[in-house]
DRENZASE-81579 format. One line per field, with one value per residue: residue number from 0; residue in three letters; chain; x, z negated, y of N, C-alpha, C, O in turn. Coordinates in pm, whole numbers, plus 32768, in hexadecimal, padded with zeros to 4 digits. Example, Ala and Ser with C-alpha at 12.3 -4.5 7.8 and 13.67 -1.06 7.14 Angstrom:
num = 0	1
residuo = ALA	SER
cadena = A	A
n.X = 8527	8505
n.Z = 7CF4	7D3C
n.Y = 7DC7	7F1F
ca.X = 84CE	8557
ca.Z = 7CF4	7D36
ca.Y = 7E3E	7F96
c.X = 8528	850A
c.Z = 7CF4	7CED
c.Y = 7EB6	8003
o.X = 8590	853D
o.Z = 7CB2	7CDC
o.Y = 7EB4	8072
***
This chain:
num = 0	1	2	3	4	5	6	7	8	9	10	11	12	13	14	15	16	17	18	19	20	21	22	23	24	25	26	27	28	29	30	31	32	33	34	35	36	37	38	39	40	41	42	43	44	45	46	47	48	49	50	51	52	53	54	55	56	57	58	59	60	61	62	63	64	65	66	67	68	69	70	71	72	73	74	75	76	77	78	79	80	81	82	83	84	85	86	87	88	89	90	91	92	93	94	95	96	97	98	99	100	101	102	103	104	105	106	107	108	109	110	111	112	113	114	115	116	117	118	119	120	121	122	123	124	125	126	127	128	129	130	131	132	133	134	135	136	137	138	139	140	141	142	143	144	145	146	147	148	149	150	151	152	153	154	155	156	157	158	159	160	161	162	163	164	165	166	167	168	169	170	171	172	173	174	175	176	177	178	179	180	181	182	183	184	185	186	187	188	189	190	191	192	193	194
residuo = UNK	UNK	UNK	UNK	UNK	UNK	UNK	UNK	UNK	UNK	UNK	UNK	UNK	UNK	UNK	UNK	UNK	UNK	UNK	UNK	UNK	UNK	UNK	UNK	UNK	UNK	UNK	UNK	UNK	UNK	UNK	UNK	UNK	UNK	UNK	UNK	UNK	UNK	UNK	UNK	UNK	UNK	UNK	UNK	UNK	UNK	UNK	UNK	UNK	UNK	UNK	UNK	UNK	UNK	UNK	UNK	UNK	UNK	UNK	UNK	UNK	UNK	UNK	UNK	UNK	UNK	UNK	UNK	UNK	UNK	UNK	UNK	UNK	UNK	UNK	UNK	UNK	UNK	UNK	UNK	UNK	UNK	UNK	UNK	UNK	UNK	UNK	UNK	UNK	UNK	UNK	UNK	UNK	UNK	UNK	UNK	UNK	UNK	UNK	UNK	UNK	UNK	UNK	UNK	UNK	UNK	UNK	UNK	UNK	UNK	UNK	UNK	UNK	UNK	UNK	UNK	UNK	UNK	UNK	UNK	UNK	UNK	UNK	UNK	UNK	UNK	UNK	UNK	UNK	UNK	UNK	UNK	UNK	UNK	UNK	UNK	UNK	UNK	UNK	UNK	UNK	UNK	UNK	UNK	UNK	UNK	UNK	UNK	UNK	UNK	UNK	UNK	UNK	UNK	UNK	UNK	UNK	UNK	UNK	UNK	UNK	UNK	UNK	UNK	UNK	UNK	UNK	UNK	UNK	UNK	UNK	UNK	UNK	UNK	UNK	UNK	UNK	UNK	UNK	UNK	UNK	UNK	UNK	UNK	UNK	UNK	UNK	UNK	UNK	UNK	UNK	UNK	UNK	UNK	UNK
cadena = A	A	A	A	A	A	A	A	A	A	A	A	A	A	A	A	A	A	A	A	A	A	A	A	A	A	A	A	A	A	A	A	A	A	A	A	A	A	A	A	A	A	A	A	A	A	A	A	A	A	A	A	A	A	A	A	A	A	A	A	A	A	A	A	A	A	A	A	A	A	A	A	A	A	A	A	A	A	A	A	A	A	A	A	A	A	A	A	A	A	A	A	A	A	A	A	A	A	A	A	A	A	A	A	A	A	A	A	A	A	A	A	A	A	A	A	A	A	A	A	A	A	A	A	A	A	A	A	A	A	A	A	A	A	A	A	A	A	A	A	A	A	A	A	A	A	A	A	A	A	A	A	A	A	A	A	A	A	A	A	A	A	A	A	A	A	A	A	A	A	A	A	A	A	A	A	A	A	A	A	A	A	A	A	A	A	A	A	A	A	A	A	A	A	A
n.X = 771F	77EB	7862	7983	79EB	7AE2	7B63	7C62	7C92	7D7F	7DC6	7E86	7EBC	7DFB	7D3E	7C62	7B68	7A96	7999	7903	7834	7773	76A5	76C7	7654	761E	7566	7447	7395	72DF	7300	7254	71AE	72C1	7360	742D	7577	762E	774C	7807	77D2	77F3	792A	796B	7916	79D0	7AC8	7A9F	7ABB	7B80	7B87	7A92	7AA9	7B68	7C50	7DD3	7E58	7FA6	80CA	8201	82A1	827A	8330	8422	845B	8383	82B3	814A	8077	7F3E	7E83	7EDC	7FBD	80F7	8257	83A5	84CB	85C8	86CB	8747	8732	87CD	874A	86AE	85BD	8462	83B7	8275	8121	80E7	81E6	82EB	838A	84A1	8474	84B9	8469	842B	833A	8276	81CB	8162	8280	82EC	8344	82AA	82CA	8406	84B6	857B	864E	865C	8698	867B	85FF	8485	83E1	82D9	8191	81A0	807D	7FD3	7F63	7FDC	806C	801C	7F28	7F8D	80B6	80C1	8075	8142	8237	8228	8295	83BE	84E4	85D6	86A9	8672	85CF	84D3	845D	8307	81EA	8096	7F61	7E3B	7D8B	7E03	7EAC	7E72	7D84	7C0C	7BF6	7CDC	7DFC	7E01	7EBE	7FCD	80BC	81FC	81B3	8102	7FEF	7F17	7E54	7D1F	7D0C	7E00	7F06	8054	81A9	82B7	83C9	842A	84AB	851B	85DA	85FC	85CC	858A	85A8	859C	8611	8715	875C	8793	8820	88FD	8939	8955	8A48	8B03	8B33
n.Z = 8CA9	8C1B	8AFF	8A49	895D	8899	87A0	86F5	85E3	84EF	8435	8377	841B	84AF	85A9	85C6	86CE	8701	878F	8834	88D7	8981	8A2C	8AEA	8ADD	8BE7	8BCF	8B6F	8B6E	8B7B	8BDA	8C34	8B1B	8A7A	897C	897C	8934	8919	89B5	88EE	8813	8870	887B	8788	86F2	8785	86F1	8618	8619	860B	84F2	8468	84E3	8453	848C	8454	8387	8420	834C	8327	8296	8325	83F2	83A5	835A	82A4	825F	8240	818B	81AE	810C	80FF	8042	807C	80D2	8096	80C9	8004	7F6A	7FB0	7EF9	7E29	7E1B	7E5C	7E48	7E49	7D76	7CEA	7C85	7B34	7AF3	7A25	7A36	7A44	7A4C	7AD5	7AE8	7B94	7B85	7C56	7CA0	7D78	7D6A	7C53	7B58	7A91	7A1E	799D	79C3	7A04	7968	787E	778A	7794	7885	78E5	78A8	7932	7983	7A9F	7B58	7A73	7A47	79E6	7A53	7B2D	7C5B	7D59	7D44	7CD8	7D9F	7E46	7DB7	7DE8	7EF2	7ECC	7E6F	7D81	7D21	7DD8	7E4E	7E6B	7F1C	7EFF	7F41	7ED5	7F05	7E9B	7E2F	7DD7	7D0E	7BF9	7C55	7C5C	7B79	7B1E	7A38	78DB	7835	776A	7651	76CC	77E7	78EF	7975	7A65	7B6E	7BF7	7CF8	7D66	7E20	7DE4	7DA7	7D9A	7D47	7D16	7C78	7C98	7B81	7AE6	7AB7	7A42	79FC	7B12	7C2E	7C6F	7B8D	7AC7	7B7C	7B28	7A2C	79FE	7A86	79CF	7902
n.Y = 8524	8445	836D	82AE	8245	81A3	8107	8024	7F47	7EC7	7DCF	7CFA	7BDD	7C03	7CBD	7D99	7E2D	7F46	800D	812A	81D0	82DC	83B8	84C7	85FC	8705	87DF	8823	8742	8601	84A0	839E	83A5	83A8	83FD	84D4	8574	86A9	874A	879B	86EF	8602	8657	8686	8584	84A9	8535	8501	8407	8309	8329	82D4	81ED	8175	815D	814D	822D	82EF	8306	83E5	8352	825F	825E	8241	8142	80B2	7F8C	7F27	7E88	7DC4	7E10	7F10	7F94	8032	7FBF	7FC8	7F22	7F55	7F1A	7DCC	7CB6	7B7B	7A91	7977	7920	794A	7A31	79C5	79B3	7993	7945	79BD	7B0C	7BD5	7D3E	7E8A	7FE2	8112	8203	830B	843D	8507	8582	858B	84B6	83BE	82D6	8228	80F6	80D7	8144	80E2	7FE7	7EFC	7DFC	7E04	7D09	7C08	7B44	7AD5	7B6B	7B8B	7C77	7D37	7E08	7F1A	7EB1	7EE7	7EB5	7DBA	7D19	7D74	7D0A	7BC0	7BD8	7BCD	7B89	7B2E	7C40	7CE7	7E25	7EFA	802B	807E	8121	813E	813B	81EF	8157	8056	80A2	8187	81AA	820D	827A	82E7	834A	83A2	84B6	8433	844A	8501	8473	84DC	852C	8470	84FC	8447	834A	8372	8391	82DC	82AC	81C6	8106	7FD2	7EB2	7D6B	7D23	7C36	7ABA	7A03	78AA	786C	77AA	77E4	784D	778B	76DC	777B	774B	766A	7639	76BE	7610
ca.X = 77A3	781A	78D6	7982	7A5A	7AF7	7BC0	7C9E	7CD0	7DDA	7DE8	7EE3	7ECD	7D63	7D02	7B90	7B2C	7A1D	7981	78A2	77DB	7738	76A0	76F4	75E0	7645	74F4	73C7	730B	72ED	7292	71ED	71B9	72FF	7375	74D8	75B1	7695	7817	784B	77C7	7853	799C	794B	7925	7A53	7B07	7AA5	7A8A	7BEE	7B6B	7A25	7AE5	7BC8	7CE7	7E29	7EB2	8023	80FA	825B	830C	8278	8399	8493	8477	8338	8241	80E1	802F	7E95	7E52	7F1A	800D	8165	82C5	8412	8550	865C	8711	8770	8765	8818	8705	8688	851F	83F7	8334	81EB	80C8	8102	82B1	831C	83FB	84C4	845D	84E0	842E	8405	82B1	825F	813A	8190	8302	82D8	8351	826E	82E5	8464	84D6	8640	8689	8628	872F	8666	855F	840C	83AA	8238	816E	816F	7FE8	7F77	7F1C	804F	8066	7FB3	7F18	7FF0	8147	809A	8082	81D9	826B	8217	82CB	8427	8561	8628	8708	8624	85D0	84AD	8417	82A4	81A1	8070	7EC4	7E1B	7D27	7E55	7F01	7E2C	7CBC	7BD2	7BCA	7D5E	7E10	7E0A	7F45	8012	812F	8259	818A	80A6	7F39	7F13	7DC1	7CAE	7D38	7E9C	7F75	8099	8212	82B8	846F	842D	854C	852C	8642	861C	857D	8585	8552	85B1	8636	877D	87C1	8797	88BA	896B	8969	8993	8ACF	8B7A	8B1C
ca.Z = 8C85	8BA9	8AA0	8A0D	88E5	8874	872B	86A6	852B	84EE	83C0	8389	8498	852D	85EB	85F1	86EC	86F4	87E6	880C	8945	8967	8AAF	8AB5	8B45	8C25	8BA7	8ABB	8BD7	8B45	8C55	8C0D	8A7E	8A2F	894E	89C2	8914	894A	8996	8877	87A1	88A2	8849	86D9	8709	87CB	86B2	856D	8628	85D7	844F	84AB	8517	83F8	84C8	83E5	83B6	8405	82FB	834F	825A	8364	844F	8316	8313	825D	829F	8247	8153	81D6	80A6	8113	8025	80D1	80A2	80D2	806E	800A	7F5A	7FBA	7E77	7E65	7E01	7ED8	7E15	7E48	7D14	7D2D	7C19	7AC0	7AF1	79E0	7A5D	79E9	7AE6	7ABB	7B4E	7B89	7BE1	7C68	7CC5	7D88	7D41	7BCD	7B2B	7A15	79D7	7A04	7989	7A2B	78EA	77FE	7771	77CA	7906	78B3	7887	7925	79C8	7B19	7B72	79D2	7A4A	797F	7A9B	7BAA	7CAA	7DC8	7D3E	7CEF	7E42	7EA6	7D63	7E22	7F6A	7E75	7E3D	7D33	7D38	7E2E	7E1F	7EDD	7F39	7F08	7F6C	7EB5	7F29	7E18	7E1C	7DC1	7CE1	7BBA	7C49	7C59	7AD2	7AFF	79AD	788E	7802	76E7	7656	7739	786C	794F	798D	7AF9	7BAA	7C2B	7D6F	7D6E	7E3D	7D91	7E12	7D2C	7D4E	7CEA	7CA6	7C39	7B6A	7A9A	7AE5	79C1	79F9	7BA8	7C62	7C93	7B30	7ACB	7B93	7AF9	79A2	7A1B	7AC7	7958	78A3
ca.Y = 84F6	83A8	838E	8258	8230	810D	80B1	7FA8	7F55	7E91	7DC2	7CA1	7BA7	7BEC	7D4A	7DA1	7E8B	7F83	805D	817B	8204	8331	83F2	8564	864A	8775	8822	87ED	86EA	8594	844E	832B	83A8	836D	8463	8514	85A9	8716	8727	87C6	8680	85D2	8660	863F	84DE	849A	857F	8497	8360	82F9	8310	829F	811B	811B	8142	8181	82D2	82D0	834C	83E1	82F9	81DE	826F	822F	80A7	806A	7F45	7F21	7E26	7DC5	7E65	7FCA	7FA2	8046	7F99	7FB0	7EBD	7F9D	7EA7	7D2B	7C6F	7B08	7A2D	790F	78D4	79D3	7A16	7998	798D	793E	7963	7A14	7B5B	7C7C	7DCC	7EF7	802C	81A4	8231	8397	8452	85A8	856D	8595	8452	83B5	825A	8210	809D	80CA	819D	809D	7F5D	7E44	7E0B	7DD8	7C81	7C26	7AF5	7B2C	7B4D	7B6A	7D0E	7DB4	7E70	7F0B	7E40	7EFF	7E9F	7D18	7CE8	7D63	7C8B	7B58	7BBC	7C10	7B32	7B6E	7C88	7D56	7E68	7F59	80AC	8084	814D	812E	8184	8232	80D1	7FFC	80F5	81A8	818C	829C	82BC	830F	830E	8410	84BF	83FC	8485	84E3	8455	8547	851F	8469	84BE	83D3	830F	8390	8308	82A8	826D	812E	80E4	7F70	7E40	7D32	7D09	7BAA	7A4C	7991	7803	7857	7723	77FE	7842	770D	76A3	77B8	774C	75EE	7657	76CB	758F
c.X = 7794	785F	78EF	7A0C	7A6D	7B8B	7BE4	7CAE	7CFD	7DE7	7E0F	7F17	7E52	7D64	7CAC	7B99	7A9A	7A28	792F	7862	7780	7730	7686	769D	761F	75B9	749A	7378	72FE	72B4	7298	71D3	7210	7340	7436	750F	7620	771A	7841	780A	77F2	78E7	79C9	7971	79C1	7AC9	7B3F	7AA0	7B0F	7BD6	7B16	7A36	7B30	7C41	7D48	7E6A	7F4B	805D	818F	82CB	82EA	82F0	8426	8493	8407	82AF	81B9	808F	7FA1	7E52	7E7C	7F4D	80B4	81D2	831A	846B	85A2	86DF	8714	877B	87D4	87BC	86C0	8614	84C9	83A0	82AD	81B1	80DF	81C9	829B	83B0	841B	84BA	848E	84C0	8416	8397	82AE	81EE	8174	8219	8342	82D2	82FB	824E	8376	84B1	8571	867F	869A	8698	8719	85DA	8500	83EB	82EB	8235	8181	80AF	7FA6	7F3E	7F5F	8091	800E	7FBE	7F40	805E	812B	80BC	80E8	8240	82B3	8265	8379	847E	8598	8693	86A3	85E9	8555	8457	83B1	8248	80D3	7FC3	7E70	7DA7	7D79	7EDE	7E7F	7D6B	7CB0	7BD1	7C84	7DBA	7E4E	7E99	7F72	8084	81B7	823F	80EE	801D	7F50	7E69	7DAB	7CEE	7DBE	7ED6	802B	812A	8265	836A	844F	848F	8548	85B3	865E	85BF	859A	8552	8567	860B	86E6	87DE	87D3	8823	8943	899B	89A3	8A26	8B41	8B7C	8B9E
c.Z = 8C19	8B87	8A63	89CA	8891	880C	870A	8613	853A	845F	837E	8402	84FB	853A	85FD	863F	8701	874F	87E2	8893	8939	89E8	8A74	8B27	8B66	8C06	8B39	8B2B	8B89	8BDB	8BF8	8B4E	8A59	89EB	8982	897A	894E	8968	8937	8805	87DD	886A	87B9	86BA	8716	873C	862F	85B7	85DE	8544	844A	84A5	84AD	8445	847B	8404	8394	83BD	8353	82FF	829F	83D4	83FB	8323	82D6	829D	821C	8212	81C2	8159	809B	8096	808B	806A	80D7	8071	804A	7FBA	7F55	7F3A	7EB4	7E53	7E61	7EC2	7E14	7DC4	7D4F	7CA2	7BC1	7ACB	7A95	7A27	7A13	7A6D	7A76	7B2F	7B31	7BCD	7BF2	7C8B	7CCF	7D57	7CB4	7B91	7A92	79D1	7A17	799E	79B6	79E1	7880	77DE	77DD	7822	789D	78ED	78DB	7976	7A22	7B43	7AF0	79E4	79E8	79BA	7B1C	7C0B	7D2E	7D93	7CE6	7D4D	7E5F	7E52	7D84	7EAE	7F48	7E64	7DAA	7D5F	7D9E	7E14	7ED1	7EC8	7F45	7F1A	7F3D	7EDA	7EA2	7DD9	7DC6	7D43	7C2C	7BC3	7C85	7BBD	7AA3	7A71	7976	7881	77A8	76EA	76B0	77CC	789B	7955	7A21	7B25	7BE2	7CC9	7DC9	7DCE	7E17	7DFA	7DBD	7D8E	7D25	7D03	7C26	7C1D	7B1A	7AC5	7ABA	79F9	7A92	7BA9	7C52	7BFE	7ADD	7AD8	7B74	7A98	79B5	7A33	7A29	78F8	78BE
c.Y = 848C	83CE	82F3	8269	81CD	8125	8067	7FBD	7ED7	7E57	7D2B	7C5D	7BCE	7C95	7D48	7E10	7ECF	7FE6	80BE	819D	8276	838F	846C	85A9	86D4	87F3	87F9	8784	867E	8524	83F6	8338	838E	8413	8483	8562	8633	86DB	873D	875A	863B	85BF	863E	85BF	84AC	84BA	8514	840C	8301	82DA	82BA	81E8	812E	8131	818E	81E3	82A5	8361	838E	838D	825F	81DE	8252	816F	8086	7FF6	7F54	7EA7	7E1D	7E16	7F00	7FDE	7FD5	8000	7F90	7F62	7F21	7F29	7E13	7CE5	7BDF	7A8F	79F3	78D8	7985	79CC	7A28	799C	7964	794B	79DD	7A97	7BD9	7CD8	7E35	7F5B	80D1	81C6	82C8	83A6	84E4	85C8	8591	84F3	8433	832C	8243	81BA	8082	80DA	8146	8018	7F00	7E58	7DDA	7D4E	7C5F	7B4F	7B0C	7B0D	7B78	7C06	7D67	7E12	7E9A	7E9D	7E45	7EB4	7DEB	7CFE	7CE5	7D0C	7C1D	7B6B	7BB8	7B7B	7B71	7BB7	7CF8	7DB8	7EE9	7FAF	806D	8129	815B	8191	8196	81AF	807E	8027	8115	819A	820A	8291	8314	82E4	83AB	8431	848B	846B	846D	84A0	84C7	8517	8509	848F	8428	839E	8353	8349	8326	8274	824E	8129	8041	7F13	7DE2	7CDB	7C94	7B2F	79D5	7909	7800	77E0	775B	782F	77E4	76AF	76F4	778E	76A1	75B8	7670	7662	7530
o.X = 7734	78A5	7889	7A77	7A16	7BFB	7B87	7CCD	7CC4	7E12	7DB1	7F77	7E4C	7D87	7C81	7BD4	7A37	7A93	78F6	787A	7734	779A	764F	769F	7652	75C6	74A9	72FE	7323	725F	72CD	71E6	71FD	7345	7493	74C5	7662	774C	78A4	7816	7844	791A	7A24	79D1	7A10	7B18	7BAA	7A7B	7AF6	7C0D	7B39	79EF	7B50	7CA3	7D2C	7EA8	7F74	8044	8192	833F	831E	8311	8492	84E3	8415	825F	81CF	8060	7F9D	7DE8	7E50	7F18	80D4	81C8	8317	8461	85CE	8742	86E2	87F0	880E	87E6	8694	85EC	84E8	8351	827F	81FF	80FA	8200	8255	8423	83DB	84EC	848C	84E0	83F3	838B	82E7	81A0	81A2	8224	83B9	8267	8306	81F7	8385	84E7	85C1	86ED	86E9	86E8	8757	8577	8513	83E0	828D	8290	817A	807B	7F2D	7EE6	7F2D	80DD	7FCA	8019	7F31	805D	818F	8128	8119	8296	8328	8278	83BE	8447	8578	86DD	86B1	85B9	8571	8402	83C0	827B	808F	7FB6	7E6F	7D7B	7D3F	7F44	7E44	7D0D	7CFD	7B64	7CA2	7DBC	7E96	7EEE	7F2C	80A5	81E1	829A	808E	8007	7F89	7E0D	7DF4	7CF7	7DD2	7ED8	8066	8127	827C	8374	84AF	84C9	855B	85E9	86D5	8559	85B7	84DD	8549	8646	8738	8858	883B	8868	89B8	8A15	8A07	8A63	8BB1	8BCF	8BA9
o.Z = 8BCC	8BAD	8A48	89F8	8845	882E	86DF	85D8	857B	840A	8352	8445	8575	84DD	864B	8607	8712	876B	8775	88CA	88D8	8A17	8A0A	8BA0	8B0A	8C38	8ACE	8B23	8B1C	8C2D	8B89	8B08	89F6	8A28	899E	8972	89B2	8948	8910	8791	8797	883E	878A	8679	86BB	871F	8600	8579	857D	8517	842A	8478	8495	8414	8459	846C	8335	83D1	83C9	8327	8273	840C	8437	82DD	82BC	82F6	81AE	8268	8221	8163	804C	805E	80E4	7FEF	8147	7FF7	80B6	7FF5	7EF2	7F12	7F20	7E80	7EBE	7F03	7DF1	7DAC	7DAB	7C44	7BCF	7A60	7AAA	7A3F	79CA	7ADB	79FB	7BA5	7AC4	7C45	7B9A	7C9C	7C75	7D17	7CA6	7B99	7A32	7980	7A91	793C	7990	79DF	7826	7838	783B	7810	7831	7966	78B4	7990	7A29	7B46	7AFF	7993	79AA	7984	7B60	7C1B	7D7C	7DD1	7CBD	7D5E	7E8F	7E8E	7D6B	7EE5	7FAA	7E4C	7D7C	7DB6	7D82	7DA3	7F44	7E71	7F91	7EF7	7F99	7ECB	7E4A	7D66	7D62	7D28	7BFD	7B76	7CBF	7B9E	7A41	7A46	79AD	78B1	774E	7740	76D6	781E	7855	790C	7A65	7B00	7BF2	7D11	7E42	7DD1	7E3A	7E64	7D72	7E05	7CD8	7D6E	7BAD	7C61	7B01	7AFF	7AEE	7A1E	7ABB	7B46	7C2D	7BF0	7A9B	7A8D	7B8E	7A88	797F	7A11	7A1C	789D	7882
o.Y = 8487	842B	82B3	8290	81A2	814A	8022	8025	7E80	7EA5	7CE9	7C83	7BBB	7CDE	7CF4	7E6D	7E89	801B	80BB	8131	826D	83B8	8489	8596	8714	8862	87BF	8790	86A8	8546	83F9	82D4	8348	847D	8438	85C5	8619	866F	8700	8782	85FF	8558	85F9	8597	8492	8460	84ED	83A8	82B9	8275	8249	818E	80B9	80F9	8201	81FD	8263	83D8	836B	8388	81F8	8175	8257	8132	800F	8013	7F87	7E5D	7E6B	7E53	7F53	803D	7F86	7FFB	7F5D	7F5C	7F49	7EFE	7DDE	7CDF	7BD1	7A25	7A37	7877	79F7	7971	7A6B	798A	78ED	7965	7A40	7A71	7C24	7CBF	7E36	7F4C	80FE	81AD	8308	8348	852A	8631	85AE	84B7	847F	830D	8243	81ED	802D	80A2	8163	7FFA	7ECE	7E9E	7DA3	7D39	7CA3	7B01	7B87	7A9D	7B8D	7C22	7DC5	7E62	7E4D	7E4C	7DE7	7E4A	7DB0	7CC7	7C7F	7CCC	7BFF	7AFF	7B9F	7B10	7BDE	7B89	7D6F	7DAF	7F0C	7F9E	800C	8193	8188	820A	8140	81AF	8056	7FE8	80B4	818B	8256	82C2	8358	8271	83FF	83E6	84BA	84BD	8400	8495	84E7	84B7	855F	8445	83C6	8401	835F	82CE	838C	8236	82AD	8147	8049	7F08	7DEC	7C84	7C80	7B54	7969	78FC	7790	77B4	7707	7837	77EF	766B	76D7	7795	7671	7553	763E	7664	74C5
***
């Protein structure tokens, strides 16, 4: 008996596939020296191959609306902002954000007067909710999803006061909005407009 198992990984625009092959012996015989493998590693095989290629485990919040960075960041829009400029690199913005870990909240900037202020890109925040930054209008507002790579690390982050101790490669689920965009093309013509 044959066996072939074949994987896709999927990651932005390009798909790599990968394959595997493996002849399944009905006994202990071997022909021409080739070594043969059982059904039951057979099956094995077959079992992890799926991990094996990389192929992405689906979540059930991918049936909810969420898409899929190349980097396996998850995101959803929940709110439409009104702004008509994407921050990009170096744009100064105000975000405002709630993070969880195991539905235990342990950063929540909704509460607070005034958004936090940052570069975009300067690393004043993780390098999951960078990325999704840059896809953000003003006023928007979205469900992230966060891989324990793109989130804390493996070194995680200790307890401070009033915030929890996250383990090592957490993954992390982020409310983000950015709510200001100081120097944008659109407010600009706001202030222009009361002059």
């Amino acid at each position: 008996m044959e066996a072939f198992v074949s994987g896709a990984v999927i990651g932005g625009t390009s798909v790599q596939r990968r394959s595997l092959s493996a002849r399944c012996s009905t006994g202990n015989n071997r022909e021409n020296g080739e070594s043969l493998i059982s059904r039951r590693e057979l099956l094995n095989l077959v079992a992890v191959a799926p991990l094996a290629f990389g192929a992405p485990q689906v979540l059930a919040e991918d049936a909810a609306g969420y898409s899929t960075t190349e980097s396996g960041v998850q995101y959803k829009l929940i709110k439409k902002g009104t702004g008509k400029t994407k921050a990009k690199i170096g744009d100064l913005v105000g975000v405002r954000f709630t993070g969880s870990f195991n539905g235990r909240v342990f950063d929540d900037l909704f509460k607070t007067e005034q958004a936090f202020y940052i570069r975009v890109g300067n690393g004043s925040l993780l390098s999951g909710l960078e990325e999704i930054l840059q896809m953000m209008y003003r006023g928007d507002r979205y469900k992230i999803i966060l891989p324990g790579n793109l989130g804390f690390g493996p070194q995680g982050r200790r307890a401070s006061p009033g915030k929890p101790s996250i383990p090592g490669n957490a993954v992390l689920e982020y409310e983000l909005e950015l709510s200001d965009f100081p120097g944008s093309e659109e407010e600009l013509l706001e202030l222009s407009d009361d002059v």
